[in-house]
N, C-alpha and C positions, 0 to 999 in steps of 0.2 A: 504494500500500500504506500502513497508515495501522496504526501500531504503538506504542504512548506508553511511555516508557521514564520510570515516576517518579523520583524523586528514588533511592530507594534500590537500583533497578537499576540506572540511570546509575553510580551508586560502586561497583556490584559488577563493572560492566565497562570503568572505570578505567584497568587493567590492558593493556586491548585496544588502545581506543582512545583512552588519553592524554589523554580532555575536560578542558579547564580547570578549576580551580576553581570558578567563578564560572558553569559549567555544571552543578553537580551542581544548583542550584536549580532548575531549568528542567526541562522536559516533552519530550522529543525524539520524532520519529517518526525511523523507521532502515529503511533500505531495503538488500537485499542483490542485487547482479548481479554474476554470473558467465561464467566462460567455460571448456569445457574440450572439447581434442583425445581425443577416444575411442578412438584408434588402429583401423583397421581393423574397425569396427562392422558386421560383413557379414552377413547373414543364410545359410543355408545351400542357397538354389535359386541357380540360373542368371538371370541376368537380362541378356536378351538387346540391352540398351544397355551392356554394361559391357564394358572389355578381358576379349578371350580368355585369357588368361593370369590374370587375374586370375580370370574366371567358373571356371578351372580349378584354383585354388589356395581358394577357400573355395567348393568341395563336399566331402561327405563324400569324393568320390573324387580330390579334388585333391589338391595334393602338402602341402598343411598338414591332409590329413585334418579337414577342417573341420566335425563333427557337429552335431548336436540339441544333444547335451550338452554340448559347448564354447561353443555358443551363447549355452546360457543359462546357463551360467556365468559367460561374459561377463558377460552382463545384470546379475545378481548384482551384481557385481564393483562396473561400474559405478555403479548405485543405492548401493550401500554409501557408496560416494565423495559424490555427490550427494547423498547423505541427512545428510550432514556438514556439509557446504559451508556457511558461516555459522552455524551454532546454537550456539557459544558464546555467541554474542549474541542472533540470531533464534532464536527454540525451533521455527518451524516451514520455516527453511530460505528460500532462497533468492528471491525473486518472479519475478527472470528468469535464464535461466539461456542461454548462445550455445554451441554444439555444434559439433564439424566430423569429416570422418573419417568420416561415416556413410554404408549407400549408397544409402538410402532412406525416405520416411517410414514404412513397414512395422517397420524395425528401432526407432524410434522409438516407434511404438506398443507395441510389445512392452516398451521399457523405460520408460515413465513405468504400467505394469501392475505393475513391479515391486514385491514384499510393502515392502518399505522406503521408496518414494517415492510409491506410489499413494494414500493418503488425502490428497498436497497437491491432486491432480486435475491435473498440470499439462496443459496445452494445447501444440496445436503449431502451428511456422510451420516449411514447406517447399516447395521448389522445388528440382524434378532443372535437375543442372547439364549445362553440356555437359562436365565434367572427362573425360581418357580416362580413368582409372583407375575412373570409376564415383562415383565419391564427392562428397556434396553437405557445404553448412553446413544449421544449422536451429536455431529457437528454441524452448526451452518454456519457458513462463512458469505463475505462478498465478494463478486467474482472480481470486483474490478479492481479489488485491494489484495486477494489471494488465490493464489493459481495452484489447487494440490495436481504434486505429483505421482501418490501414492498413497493406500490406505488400509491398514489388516486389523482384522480382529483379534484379538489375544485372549485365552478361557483361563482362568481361572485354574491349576492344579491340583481340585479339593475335589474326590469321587463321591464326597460324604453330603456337600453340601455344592447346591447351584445355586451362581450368582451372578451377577454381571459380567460382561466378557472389557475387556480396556481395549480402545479405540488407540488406532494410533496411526495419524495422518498427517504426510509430510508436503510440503511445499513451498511454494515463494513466496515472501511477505514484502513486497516494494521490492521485489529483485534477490531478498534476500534467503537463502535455507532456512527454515526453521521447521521442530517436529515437537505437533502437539498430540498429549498425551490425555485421553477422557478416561474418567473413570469412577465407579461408586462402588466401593467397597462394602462388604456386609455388613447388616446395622446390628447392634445389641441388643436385639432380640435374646431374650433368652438370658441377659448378664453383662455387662461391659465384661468381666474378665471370663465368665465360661466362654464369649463369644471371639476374644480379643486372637484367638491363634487364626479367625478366620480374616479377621481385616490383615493380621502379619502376613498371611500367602496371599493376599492382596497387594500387600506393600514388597513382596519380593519378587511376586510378578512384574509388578512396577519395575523394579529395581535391573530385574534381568535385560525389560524391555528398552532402560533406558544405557544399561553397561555395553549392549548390542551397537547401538546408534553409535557409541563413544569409542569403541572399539573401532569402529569402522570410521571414524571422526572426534578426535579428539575434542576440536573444539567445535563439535554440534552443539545447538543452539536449541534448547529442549527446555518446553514448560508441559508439567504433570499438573495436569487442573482436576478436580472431581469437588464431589460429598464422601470425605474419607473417613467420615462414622468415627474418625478419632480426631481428638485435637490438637497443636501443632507441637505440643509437647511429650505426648504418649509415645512411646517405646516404635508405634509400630511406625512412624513416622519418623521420628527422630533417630533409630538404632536402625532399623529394617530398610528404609528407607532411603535415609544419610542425609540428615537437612543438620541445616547451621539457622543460626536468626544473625548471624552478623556476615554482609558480604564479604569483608578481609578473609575469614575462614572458607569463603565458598572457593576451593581449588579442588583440580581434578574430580572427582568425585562427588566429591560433597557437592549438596545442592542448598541456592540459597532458598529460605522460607520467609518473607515478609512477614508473614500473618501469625510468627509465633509471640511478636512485640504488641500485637494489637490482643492477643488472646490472655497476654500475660498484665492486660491493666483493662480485663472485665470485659472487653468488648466482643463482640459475636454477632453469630450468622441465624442461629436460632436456638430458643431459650426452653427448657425439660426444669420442673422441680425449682424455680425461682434462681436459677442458675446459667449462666453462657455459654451456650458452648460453639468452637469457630469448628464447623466440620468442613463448613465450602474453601479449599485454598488454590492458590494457584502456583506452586515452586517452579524454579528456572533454573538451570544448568549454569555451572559458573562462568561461560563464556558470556550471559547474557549479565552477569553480575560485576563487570569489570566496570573499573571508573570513569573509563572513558567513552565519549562518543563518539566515536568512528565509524560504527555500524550500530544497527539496534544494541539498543542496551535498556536493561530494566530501570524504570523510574520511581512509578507510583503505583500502591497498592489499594483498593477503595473498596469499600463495602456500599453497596446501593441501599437503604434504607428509609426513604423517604413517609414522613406520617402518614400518606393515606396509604401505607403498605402495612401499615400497625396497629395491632387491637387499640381500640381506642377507651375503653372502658374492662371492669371486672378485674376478677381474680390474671385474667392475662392480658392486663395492657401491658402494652409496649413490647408484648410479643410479636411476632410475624402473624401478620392476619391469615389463616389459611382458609380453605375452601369447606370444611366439615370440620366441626367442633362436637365434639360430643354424638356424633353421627348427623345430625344436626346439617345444610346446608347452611353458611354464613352467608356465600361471596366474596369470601377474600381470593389473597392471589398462590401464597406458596406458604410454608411452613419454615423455609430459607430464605434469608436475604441472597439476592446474587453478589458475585465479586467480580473486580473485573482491572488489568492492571494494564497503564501505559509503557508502552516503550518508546525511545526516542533516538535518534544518528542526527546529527549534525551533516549536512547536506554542503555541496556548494554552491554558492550563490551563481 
């Protein structure tokens, strides 16, 4: 994606992202990728791969009475979100955007049609997973900000338990390589620590997926985004994975993790038991962690959460407003705030 931020936009976005001084001379190109759990994206048939329970909870005749019109309220809802996502900065939103919670690329089609996000054109990347609840990850991107060159699915190597498969789709970002990595790890269903050995073969799958790329390229250019059901401090994350919170440590391997600073002084992506937790992250390979601007390089980290995205009332304000509370339809949007981080090169004029 290839976006010149002249001199006097660079100062009017200051504010945001903090550029040095000695940057406002300079010409930047600025790239925005995101990530966000859509809660329950179900379209309203039967689909005969998915749990019975669940095929029987989003039909019109299930027990969430799951219609037309919820449906595409949803849609709505979501694009609203989405059509947000970066344009303080980008005026036309996001280049790539990682998805999870969905149960199909049908429902996906349906939402990048939306009145709100259809003129970007975004594009899609999917693959049904073997998850039992039905539910895959997926990308969509703009075409005219990023060109994939490639894209595979990766399972999961737990014969006990199925669960999402990690996406992992490579291509040009403004000219540039870069390989993005989707993914949602299994939830705590059942325990944070009986369930924690299934998010660790999550995080090594990760781990192998991204040692592959690095083997083959040292200095690829790699951001693992998902809903990692752990927070950026947890073993499976931190050990299994190899994140740092400080980019001086992010070499060879280690990867750097923004969202362990913002997790470590209470803040988060969605809230359990009057408590924070940051599951949505987006980590980057230490070539994207270097200090300099030559080529992309990581900037800002942001969590989207604007008030009409939040209970506004009861025992859960200031929670993520989601779509079914208590079985209950609300109308909200997700049970996750989305996240979504700029990168920035310094360009010549």
């Amino acid at each position: 994606m290839k976006h010149l931020l002249k001199s006097i936009f660079v100062s009017a976005i200051l504010l945001l992202l903090t550029l040095n001084s000695s940057a406002q001379k300079k010409d930047y190109s600025i790239a925005g990728i995101g990530f966000y759990n859509l809660e329950n994206l179900f379209d309203i048939h039967i689909d005969p791969d998915t749990n019975k329970i669940l095929q029987d909870d989003f039909t019109p005749n299930g027990s969430k009475q799951w219609n037309a019109e919820k449906y595409q309220d949803k849609l709505g809802k979501m694009a609203r979100v989405i059509s947000e996502l970066g344009t303080d900065v980008i005026p036309y939103g996001l280049a790539i955007l990682g998805v999870s919670e969905i149960e199909n690329k049908s429902v996906l089609d349906d939402l990048v049609k939306e009145e709100k996000i259809k003129d970007r054109n975004y594009q899609i990347v999917h693959y049904e997973s073997p998850d039992k609840r039905g539910i895959d990850v997926g990308l969509l991107y703009n075409p005219k900000h990023f060109t994939v060159i490639s894209s595979k699915s990766f399972t999961v190597p737990d014969t006990t338990f199925k669960t999402r498969d990690q996406l992992l789709v490579s291509g040009k970002l403004d000219g540039e390589l870069v390989h993005v990595i989707v993914t949602h790890w299994p939830s705590r269903r059942g325990g944070e620590k009986r369930s924690a050995p299934r998010r660790a073969a999550a995080a090594d799958l990760g781990r192998s997926i991204i040692d592959s790329l690095q083997k083959n390229d040292p200095n690829a250019k790699i951001l693992y985004m998902g809903d990692l059901n752990d927070d950026p401090t947890d073993a499976s994350v931190k050990k299994h994975l190899k994140t740092t919170s400080k980019k001086e440590n992010a070499k060879k391997e280690m990867l750097y993790n923004p969202w362990e600073s913002y997790y470590k002084k209470g803040i988060g992506t969605l809230a359990y038991r009057d408590a924070w937790n940051l599951f949505d992250q987006i980590i980057v390979s230490a070539p994207l962690a270097e200090s300099d601007y030559s080529s992309f390089r990581f900037y800002k980290a942001i969590i989207h959460n604007k008030p009409y995205m939040k209970q506004k009332d009861g025992k859960y304000k200031g929670y993520p407003k989601r779509s079914y509370s208590g079985g209950t339809y609300v109308g909200g949007f997700s049970d996750h705030f989305p996240v979504y981080v700029f990168l920035i090169k310094e360009v010549s004029k």
